[in-house]
C-alpha positions in Angstrom: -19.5 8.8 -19.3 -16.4 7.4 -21.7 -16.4 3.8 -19.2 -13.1 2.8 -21.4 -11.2 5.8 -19.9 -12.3 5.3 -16.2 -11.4 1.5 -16.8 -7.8 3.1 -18.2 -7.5 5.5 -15.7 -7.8 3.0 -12.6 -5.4 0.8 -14.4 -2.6 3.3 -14.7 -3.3 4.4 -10.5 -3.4 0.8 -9.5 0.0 0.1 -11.6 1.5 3.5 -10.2 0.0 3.0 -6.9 1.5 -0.9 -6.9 4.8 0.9 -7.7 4.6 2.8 -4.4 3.9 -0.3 -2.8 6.8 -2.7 -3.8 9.2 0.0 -2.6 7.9 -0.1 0.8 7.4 -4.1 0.8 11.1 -4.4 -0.5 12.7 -2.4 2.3 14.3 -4.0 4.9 11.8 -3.2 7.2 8.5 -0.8 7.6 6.4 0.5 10.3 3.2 -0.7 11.3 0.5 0.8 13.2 -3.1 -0.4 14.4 -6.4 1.6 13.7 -9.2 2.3 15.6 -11.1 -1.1 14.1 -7.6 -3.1 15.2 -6.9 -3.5 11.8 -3.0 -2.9 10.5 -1.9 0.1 8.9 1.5 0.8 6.9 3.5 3.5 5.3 2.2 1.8 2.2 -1.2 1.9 2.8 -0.9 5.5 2.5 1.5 5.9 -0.3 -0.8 3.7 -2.2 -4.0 5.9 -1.7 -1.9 9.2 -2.1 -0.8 8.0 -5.8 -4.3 6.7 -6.4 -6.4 9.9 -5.4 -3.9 12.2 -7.7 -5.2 9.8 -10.9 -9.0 9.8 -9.3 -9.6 13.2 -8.2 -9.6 14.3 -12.1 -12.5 12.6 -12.8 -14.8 14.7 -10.9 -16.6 11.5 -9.2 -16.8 11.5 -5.3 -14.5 8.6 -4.2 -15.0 6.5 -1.2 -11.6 5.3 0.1 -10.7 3.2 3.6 -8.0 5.4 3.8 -9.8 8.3 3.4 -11.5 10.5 6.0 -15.3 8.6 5.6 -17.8 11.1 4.7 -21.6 10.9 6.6 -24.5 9.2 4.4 -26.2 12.6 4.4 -24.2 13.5 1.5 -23.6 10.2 0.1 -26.7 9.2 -0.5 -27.0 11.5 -3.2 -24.1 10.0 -5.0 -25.1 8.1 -8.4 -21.3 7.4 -8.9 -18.5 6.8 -6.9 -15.2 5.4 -7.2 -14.6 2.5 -3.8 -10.8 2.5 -3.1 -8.6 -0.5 -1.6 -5.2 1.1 -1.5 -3.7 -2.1 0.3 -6.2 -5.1 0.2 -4.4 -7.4 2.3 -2.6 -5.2 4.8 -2.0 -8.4 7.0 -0.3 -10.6 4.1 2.0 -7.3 3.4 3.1 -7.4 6.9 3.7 -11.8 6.3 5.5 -10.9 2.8 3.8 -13.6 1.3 2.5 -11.3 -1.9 -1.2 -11.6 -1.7 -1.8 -8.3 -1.2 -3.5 -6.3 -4.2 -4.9 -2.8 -5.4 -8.6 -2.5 -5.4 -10.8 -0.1 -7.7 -14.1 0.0 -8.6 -16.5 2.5 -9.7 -20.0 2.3 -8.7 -23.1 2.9 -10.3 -26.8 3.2 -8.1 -25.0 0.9 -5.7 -23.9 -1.4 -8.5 -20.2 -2.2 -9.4 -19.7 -1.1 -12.9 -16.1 -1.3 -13.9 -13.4 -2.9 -11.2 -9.4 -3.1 -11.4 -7.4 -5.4 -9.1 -3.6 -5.2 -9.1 -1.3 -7.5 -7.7 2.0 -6.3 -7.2 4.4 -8.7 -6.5 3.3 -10.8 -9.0 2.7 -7.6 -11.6 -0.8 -9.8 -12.5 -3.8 -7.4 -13.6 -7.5 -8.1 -13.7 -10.1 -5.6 -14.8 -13.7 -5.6 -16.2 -16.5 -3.5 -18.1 -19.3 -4.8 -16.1 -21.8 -3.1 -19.0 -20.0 -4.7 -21.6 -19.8 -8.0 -20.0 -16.0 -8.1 -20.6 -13.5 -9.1 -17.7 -9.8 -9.8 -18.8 -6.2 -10.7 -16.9 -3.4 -9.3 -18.1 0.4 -10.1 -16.5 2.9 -7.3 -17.3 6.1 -7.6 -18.1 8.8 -5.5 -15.9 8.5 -2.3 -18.6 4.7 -2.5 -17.5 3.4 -2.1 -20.8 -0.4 -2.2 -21.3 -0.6 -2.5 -24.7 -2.7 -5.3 -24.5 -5.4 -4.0 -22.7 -8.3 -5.2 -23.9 -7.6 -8.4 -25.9 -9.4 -11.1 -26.5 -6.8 -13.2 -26.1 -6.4 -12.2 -22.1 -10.1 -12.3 -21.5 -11.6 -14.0 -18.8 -14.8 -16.8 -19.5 -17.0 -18.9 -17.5 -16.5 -22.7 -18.0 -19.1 -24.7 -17.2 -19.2 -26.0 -13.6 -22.4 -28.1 -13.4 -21.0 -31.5 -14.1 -17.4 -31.0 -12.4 -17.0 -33.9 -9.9 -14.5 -32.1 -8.0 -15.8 -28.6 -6.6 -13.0 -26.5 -5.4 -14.3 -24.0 -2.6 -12.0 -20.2 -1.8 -11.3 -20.3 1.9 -9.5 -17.4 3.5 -6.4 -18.3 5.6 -7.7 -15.9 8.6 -11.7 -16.9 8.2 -12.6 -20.3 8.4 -15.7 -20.4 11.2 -18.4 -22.9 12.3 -20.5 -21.6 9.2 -18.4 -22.2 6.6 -17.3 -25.6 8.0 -21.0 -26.4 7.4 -21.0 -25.2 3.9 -18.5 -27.6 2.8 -19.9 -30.5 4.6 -23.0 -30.0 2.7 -21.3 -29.7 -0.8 -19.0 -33.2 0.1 -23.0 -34.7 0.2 -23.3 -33.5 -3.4 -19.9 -33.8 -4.9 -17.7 -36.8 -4.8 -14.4 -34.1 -4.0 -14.4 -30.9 -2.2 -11.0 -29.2 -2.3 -10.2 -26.2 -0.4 -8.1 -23.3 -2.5 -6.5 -20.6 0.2 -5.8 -17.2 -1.2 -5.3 -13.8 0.3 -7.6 -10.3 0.0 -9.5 -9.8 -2.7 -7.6 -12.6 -4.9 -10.1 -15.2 -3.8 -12.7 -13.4 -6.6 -10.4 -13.8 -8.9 -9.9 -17.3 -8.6 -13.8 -18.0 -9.1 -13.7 -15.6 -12.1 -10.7 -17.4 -13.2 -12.0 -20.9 -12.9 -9.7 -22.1 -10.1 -12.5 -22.3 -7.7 -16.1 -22.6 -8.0 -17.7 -21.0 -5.0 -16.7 -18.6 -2.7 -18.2 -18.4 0.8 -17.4 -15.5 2.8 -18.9 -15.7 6.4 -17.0 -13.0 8.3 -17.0 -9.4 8.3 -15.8 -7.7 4.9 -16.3 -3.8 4.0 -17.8 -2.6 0.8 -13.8 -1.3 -1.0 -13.0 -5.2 0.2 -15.2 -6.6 -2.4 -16.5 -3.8 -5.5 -13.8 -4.7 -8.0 -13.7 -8.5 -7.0 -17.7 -8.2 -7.7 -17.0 -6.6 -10.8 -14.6 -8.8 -12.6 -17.1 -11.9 -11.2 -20.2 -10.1 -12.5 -18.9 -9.6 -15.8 -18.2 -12.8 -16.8 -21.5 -14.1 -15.6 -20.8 -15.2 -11.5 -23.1 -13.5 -9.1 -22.3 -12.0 -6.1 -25.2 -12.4 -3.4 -26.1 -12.0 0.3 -25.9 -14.6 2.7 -29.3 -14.4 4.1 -31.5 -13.4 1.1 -29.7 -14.1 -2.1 -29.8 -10.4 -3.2 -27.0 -9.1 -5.0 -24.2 -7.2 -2.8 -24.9 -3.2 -2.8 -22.9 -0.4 -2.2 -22.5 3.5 -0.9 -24.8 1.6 1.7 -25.0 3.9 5.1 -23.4 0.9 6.7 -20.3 0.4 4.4 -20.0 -3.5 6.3 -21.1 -6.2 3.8 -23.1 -8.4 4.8 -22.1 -12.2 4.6 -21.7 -13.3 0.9 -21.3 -16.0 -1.5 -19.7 -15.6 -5.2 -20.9 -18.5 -7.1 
């Protein structure tokens, strides 16, 4: 498996597919409808996951997609790879027009993220990474979308050392803020002199921590599996860990349950 080409072949659906989203978000107005879970669905919701399956489907690896009919764990389970699909992370801050909204795709290995690709579309801001290779790199595009810098050195992603910061700056989501989390920062202000909170929408909180503009993320609230694969991979690969709640394993996927448990990126 050439990992380079499925990295480059997400890319180019994630730009297309945010290409079919701006033309929807920029129109004076859109329909919205509500799923079965009560979650909110658009016109480019769909659009998005239409353009992304045409680039997908010629890879020959099954694809798990929330907009996409959910096939049982019967056949899944025998799936060593599979491609976990966001078409719209972030339906809710489409519907607000505040732009924190993104493209999520990751290919999974044994239940492992191995490459993942998150587009943002308003701001035309990439971030991808080669899990194996331990690479993870942000890339803004200018408005010919070019991606002849894929790759670079110069747009690559690293860890800075956290240990010694006296200011610890904590991802909170605007929507999820509960009892448990409360907690969680009362018991880093006993260890740190600051705690700031950073806000961000969908799967954009990861790429703050793997940025370096937070530190932790705590997410205690209900998240699917295409919510979090290519936020866990561009974390992983530059050396942040992804783990459960409750026992500190790593997050899995093509789980029979595709809910995540509660998580912290750290």
């Amino acid at each position: 498996m050439n990992l380079d080409q499925n990295i480059t072949i997400a890319i180019n659906a994630s730009i297309d597919a945010g290409k079919a989203i701006m033309e929807i978000y920029t129109s004076p107005d859109f329909e919205t409808e509500i799923k079965e879970d009560n979650s909110p669905l658009t016109k480019a919701d769909k659009e998005s996951n239409k353009v992304i399956m045409s680039y997908l489907e010629k890879t020959d690896i099954p694809i798990i997609s929330e907009e996409n009919k959910m096939l049982g764990y019967d056949e899944r389970k025998n799936w060593d790879l599979c491609w976990l699909v966001d078409p719209l992370d972030g339906t809710k801050e489409f519907i607000k027009r505040n732009g924190e909204f993104t493209v999520n795709i990751a290919l999974i290995k044994d239940g492992t993220p191995i490459l993942g690709v998150i587009y943002v579309p308003v701001t035309m801001e990439l971030y991808y990474a080669n899990v194996q290779t331990r690479e993870s790199f942000k890339n803004i595009l200018n408005n010919t979308e070019e991606t002849n810098a894929l790759f670079s050195k110069e747009n690559q992603l690293r860890l800075s050392d956290n240990q010694k910061k006296e200011l610890i700056k904590v991802v909170g989501s605007r929507s999820h803020m509960n009892e448990q989390t409360e907690n969680f920062i009362k018991d880093l202000e006993q260890k740190h002199d600051e705690v700031e909170i950073v806000s961000k929408g969908s799967s954009l909180k990861f790429c703050l921590v793997a940025e370096g503009k937070a530190d932790v993320y705590p997410r205690i609230a209900p998240t699917m599996e295409w919510d979090t694969a290519a936020g866990h991979a561009i974390c992983k690969a530059v050396g942040l860990k992804v783990t459960q709640w409750e026992t500190d394993k790593e997050l899995s996927y093509n789980k029979e349950n595709l809910l995540n448990p509660y998580f912290l990126v750290h």
